[in-house]
C-alpha positions as CSV (number, residue, x, y, z in Angstrom):
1,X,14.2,13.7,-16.5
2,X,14.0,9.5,-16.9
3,X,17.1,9.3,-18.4
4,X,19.2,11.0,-15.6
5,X,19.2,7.8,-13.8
6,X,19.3,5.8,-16.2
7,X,22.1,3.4,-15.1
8,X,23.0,0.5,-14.2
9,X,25.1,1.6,-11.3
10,X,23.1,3.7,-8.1
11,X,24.5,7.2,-7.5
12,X,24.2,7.9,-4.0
13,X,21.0,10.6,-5.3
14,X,19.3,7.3,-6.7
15,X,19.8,5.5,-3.4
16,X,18.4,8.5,-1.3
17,X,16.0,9.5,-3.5
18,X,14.7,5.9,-3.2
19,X,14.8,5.7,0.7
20,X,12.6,9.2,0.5
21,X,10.2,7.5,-1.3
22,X,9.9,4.8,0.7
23,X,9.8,6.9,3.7
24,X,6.8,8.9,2.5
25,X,5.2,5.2,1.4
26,X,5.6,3.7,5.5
27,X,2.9,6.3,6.8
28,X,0.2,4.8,5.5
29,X,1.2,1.2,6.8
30,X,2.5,2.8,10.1
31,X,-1.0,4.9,9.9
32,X,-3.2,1.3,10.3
33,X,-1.0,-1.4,11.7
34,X,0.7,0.4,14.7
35,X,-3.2,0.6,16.3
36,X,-3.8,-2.4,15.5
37,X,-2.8,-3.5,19.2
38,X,-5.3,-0.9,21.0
39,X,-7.8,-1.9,19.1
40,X,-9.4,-3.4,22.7
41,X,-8.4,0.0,24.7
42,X,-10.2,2.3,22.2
43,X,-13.2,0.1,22.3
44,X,-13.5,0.3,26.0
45,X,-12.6,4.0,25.4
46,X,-15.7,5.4,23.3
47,X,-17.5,2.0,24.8
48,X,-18.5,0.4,21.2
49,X,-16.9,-3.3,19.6
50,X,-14.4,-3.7,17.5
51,X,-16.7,-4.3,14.8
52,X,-17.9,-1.0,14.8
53,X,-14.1,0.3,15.4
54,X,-13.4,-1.6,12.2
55,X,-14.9,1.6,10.9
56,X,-12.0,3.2,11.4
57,X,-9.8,1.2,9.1
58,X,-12.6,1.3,6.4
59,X,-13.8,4.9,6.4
60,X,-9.6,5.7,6.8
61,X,-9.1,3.9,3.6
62,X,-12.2,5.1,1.5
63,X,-10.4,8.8,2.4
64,X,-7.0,7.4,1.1
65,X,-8.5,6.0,-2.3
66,X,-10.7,9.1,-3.1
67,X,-7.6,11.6,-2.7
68,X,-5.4,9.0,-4.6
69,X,-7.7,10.3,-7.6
70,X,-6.5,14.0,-6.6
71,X,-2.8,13.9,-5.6
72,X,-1.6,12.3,-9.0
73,X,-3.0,14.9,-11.1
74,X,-2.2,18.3,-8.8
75,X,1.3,16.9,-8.7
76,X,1.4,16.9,-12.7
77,X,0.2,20.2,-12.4
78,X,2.1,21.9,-9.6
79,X,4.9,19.8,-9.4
80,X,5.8,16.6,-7.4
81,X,7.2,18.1,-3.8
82,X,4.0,20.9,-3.1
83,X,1.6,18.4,-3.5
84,X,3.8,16.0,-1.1
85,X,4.4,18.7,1.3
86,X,1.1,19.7,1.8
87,X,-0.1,16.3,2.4
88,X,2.4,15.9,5.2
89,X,1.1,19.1,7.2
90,X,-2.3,17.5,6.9
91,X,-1.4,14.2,8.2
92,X,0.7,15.9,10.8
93,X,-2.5,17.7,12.3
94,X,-4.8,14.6,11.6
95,X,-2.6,12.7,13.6
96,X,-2.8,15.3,16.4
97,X,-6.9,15.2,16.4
98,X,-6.7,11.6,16.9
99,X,-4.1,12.0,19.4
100,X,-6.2,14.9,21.2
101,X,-10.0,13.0,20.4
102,X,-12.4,13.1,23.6
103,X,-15.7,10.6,21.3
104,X,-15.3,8.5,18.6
105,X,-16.9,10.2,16.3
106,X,-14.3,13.2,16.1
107,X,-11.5,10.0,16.5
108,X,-13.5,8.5,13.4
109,X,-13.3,12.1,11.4
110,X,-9.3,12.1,12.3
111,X,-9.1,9.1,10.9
112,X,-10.5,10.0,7.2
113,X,-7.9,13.3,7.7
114,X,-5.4,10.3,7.9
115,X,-6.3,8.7,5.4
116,X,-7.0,11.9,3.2
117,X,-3.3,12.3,3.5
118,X,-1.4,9.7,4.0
119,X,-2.0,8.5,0.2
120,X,0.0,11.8,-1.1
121,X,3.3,10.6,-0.3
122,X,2.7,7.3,-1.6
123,X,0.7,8.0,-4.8
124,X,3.0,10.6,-5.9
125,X,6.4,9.2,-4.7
126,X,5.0,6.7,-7.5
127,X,5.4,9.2,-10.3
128,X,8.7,10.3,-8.5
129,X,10.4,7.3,-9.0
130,X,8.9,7.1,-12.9
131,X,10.4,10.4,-13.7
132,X,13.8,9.8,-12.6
133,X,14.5,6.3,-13.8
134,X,13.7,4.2,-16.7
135,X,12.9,0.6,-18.0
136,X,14.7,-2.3,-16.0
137,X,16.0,1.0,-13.3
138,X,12.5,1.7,-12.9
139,X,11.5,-1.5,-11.6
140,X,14.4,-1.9,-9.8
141,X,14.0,1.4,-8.0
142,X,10.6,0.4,-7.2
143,X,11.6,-3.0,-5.9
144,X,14.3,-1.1,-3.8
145,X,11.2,1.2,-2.2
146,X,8.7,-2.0,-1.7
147,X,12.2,-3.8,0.5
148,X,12.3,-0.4,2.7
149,X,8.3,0.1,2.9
150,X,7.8,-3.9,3.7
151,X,9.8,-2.8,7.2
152,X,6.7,-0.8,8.3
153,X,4.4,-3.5,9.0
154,X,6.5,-5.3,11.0
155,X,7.8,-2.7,13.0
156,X,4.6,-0.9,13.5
157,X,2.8,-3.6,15.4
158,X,5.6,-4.4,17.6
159,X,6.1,0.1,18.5
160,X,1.9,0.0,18.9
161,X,2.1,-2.7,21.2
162,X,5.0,-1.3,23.5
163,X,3.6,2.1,23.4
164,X,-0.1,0.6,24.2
165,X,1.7,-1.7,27.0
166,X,3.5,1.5,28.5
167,X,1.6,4.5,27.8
168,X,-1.9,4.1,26.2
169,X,-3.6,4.6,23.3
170,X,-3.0,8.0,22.6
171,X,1.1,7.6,22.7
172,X,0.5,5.7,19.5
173,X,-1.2,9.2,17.9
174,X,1.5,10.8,19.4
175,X,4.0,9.0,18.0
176,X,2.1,9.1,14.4
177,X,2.3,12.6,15.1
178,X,6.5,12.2,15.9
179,X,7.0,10.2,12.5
180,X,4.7,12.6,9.8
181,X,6.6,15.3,11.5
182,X,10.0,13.8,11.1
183,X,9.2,12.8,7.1
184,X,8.1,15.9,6.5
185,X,11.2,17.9,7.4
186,X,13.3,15.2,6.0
187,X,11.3,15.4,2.6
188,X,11.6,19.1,2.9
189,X,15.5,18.3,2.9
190,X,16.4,15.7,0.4
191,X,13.5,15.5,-2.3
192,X,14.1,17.3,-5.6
193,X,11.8,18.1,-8.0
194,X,11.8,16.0,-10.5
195,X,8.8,17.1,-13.3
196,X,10.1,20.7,-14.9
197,X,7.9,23.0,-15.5
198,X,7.6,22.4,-19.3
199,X,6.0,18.9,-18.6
200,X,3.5,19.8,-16.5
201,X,-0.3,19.7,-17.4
202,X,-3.0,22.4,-17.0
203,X,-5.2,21.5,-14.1
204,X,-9.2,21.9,-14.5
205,X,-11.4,19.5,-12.4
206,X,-13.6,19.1,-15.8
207,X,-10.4,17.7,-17.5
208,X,-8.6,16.0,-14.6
209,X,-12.8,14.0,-14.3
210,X,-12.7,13.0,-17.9
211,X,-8.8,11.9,-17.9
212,X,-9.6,10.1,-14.7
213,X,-12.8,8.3,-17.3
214,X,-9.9,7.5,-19.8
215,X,-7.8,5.9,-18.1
216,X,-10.3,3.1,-17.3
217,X,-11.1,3.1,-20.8
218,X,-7.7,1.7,-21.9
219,X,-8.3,-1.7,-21.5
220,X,-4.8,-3.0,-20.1
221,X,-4.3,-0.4,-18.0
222,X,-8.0,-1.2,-15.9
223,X,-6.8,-4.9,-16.0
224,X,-3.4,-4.4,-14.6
225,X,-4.4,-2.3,-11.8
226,X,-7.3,-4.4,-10.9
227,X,-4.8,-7.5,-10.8
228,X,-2.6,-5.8,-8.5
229,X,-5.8,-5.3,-6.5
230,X,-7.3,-8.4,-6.1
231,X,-3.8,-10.1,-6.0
232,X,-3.1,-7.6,-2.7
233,X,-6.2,-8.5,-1.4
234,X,-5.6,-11.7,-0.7
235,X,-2.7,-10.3,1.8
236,X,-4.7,-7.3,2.7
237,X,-7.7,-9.4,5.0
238,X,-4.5,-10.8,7.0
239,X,-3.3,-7.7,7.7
240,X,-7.0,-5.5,8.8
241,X,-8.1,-8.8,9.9
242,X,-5.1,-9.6,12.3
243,X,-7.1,-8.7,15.2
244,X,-9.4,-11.2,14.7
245,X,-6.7,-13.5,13.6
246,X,-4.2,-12.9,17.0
247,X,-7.0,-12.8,19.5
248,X,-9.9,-15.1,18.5
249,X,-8.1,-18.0,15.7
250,X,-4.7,-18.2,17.2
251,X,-5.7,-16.9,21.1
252,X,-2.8,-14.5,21.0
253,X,-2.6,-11.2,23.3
254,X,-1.3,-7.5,22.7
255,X,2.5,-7.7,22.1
256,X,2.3,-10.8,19.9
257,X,1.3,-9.2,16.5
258,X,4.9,-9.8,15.8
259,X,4.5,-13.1,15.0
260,X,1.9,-12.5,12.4
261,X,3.9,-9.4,11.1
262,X,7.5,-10.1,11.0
263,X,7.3,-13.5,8.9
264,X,5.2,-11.7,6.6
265,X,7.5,-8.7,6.1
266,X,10.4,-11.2,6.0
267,X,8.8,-12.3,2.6
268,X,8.2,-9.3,1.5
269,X,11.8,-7.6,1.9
270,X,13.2,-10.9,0.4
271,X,10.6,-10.8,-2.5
272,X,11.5,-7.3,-3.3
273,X,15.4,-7.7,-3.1
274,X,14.9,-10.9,-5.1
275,X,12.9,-9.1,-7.6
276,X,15.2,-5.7,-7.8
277,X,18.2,-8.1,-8.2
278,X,16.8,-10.4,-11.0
279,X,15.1,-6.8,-12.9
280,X,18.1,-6.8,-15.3
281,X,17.5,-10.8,-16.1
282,X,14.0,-11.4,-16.3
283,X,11.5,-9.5,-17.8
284,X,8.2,-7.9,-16.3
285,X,6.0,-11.0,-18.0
286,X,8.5,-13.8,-16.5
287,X,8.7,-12.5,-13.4
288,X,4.8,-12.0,-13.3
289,X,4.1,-15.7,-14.3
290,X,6.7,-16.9,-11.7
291,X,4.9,-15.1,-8.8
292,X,1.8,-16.0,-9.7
293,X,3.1,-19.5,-9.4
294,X,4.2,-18.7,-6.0
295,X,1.0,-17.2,-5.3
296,X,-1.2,-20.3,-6.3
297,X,1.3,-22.5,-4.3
298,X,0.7,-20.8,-1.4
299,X,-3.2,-20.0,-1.1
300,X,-3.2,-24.2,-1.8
301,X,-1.3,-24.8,1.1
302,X,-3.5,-22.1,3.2
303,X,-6.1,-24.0,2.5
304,X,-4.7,-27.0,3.8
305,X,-3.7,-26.3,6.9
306,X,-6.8,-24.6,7.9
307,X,-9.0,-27.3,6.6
308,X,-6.3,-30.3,8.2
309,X,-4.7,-28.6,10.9
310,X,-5.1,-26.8,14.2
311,X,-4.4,-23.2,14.2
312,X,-1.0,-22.6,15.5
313,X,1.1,-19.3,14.6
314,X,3.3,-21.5,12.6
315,X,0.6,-23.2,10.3
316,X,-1.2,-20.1,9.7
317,X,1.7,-17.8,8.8
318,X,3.7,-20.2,7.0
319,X,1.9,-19.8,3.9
320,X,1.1,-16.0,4.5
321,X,5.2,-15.6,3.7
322,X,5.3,-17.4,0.8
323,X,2.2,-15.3,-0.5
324,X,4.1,-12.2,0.8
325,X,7.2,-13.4,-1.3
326,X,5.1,-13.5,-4.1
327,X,3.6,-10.2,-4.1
328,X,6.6,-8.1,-3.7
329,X,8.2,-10.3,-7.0
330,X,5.1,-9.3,-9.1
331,X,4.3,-5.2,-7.9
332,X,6.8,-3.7,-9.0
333,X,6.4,-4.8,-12.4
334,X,2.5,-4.3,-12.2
335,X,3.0,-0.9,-11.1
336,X,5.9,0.3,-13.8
337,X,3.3,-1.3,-16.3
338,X,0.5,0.2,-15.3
339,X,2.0,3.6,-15.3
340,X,4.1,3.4,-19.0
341,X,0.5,2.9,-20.2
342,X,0.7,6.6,-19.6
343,X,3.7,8.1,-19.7
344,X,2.3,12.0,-20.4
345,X,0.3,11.8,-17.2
346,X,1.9,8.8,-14.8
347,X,1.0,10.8,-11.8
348,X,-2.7,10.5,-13.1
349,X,-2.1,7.0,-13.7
350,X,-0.3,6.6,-10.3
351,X,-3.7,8.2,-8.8
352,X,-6.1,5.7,-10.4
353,X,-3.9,2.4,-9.8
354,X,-3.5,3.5,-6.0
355,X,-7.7,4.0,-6.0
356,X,-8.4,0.4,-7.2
357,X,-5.5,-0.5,-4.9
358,X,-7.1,1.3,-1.8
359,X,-11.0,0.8,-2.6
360,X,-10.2,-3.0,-2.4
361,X,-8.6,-2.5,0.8
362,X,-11.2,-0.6,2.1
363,X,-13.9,-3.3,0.6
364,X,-11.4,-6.2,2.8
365,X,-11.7,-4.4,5.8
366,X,-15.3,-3.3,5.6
367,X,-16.9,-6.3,3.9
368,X,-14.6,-9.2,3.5
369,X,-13.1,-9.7,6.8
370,X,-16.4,-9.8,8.6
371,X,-17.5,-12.1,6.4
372,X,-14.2,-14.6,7.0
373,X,-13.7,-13.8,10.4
374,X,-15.5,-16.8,12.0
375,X,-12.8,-19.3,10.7
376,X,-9.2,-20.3,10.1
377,X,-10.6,-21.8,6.7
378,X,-12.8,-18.9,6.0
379,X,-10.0,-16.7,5.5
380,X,-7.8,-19.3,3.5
381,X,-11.0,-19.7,1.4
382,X,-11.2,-15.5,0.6
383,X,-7.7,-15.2,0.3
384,X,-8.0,-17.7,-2.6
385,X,-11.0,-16.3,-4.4
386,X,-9.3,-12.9,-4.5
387,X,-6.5,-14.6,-6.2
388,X,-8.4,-16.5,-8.5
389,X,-10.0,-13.0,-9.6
390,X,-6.7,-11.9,-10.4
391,X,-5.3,-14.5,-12.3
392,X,-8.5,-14.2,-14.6
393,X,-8.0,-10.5,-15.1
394,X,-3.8,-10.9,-15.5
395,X,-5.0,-13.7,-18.6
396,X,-7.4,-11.1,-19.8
397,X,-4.4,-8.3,-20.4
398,X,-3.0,-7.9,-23.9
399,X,0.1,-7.4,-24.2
400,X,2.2,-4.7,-26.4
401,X,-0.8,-2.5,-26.3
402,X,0.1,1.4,-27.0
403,X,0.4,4.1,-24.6
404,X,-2.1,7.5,-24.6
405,X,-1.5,10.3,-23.9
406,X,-4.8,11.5,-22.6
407,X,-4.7,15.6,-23.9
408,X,-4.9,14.4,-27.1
409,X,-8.1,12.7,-26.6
């Protein structure tokens, strides 16, 4: 199936088979950031602070990382659409619960159905775009789906904060109830299949547990992903910390996550149109180096304006773009990496590179971000340890290694 798209020119399939992707990919951005802004209503809600709130991003994102282990391998089992399908119906009643919640503890267990499903589309869209394209396409494809998905954070804010201005908390459910609903029947519409039946692998929880085991014992793989962890960390406590970051560092209110959002997602969409265009010139390793370049560059000049300066939206987000702009030029070509290090079981690998990717975020938002929330500087200062950790782990990978194919083992 890669070599169908194969070319260097789109067909109009490639270019709609890449916005589907990228549509399934926006619900689990839409699913944190457009509550972002309620945050204070729901706490004066089921009466308990947004610490303990902060819970609900957390346990969300411990859901989303332990069925990104699942969804990879049923979809090289059963095929690509069921598995995205059936994650759709289950975000679309999730997203009802929350919207219907009376006590924050059925809220909270709404949340984890969220997050239980909202990887699906993501993880396996992943393995989607793998099948159908190949080498410099590949990344390009991928670069193309990161542009569209980088528009969710910034417009999810904004829509929370007008639907928490006019209606309340629950509109934002209901409207997270509106979009899985819309994606689904639009995925039900324009995605093919895309693994035939003759590729797909027996599924046994025994086997898929020990696969799961060897993919972490291929050594390039486990450093690749965790550098695309570590190195989206560093973005990630921005983004579950912007609470914190709007209303206490910069004294913000409601409707002005924007600010923090957009110049961020500005970044990323020109990062990942920069990247997509430059696939066919530079290869993965260049491009890699580069960004990390980009990457140190900016966590410096982080750190100097929240040691020099006083926190103003400008100062802080400045050098939150330029780190955006340096993560959507390296992802891509993590992620295609990461995934040709198994090309007999990529939705496998797709499953374990969107765990590490999630388990970090779930460690930012549960353990990280209260620990740098009483500062300007304290964030600046995590946001460059997480990238120091990756920049070790990226030296650590060897390149050229051989791919497995894990039935043989």
């Amino acid at each position: 199936m890669a070599n169908q798209g194969a070319s260097h020119n789109y067909s109009s399939k490639s270019y709609l088979l890449t916005f589907t992707i990228a549509l399934l990919a926006m619900l689990a951005p839409f699913s944190i950031d457009t509550y972002l802004p309620s945050f204070t209503a729901l706490g004066e809600e089921f009466q308990i602070s947004l610490e303990v709130l902060q819970q609900s991003i957390s346990l969300y994102m411990v859901g989303f990382a332990v069925t990104t282990l699942i969804y990879g391998s049923l979809s090289d089992s059963f095929g690509r659409r069921k598995v995205i399908i059936g994650a759709l119906l289950l975000y679309v009643a999730s997203s009802i619960g929350c919207f219907l919640a009376q006590d924050y503890s059925t809220f909270l267990l709404m949340r984890i159905g969220q997050g239980l499903s909202a990887s699906g589309g993501m993880i396996v869209g992943r393995a989607v775009i793998r099948d159908h394209f190949e080498g410099a396409e590949a990344r390009r494809a991928m670069s193309y789906v990161m542009l569209l998905f980088s528009l969710a954070p910034a417009l999810a804010p904004m829509i929370g904060g007008l639907l928490q201005e006019w209606m309340g908390w629950r509109s934002v459910f209901a409207f997270l109830t509106i979009v899985g609903g819309v994606t689904t029947l639009y995925t039900l519409r324009y995605l093919p299949e895309t693994l035939p039946l003759e590729e797909r692998q027996p599924f046994h929880l025994q086997t898929l547990l020990k696969q799961l085991l060897g993919t972490l014992q291929h050594q390039q793989f486990l450093l690749i992903i965790l550098t695309i962890a570590f190195s989206f960390g560093g973005m990630f406590i921005y983004i579950v910390g912007a609470p914190v970051v709007i209303f206490e560092h910069l004294a913000l209110g409601t409707n002005d996550f924007w600010r923090l959002f957009v110049p961020m997602v500005l970044g990323l969409m020109l990062g990942s149109f920069t990247s997509g265009k430059l696939a066919h010139r530079l290869s993965s390793n260049v491009t890699i180096l580069a960004a990390f370049g980009l990457l140190i560059f900016a966590v410096l000049l982080n750190i100097l304006q929240a040691q020099l300066l006083t926190p103003t939206p400008y100062t802080v987000i400045a050098p939150l773009v330029i780190y955006a702009f340096g993560i959507a030029w390296m992802l891509p070509n993590l992620t295609i990496m990461s995934l040709d290090c198994f090309p007999h079981h990529r939705g496998l690998a797709a499953s374990m590179q969107g765990f590490m990717q999630t388990l970090g975020g779930a460690l930012a938002a549960g353990v990280i971000v209260p620990m740098v929330s009483s500062s300007n500087l304290h964030f600046a200062i995590g946001q460059t340890l997480l990238l120091s950790i990756a920049i070790i782990l990226w030296w650590l990978v060897k390149p050229n290694r051989s791919p497995i194919n894990l039935t043989e083992r």
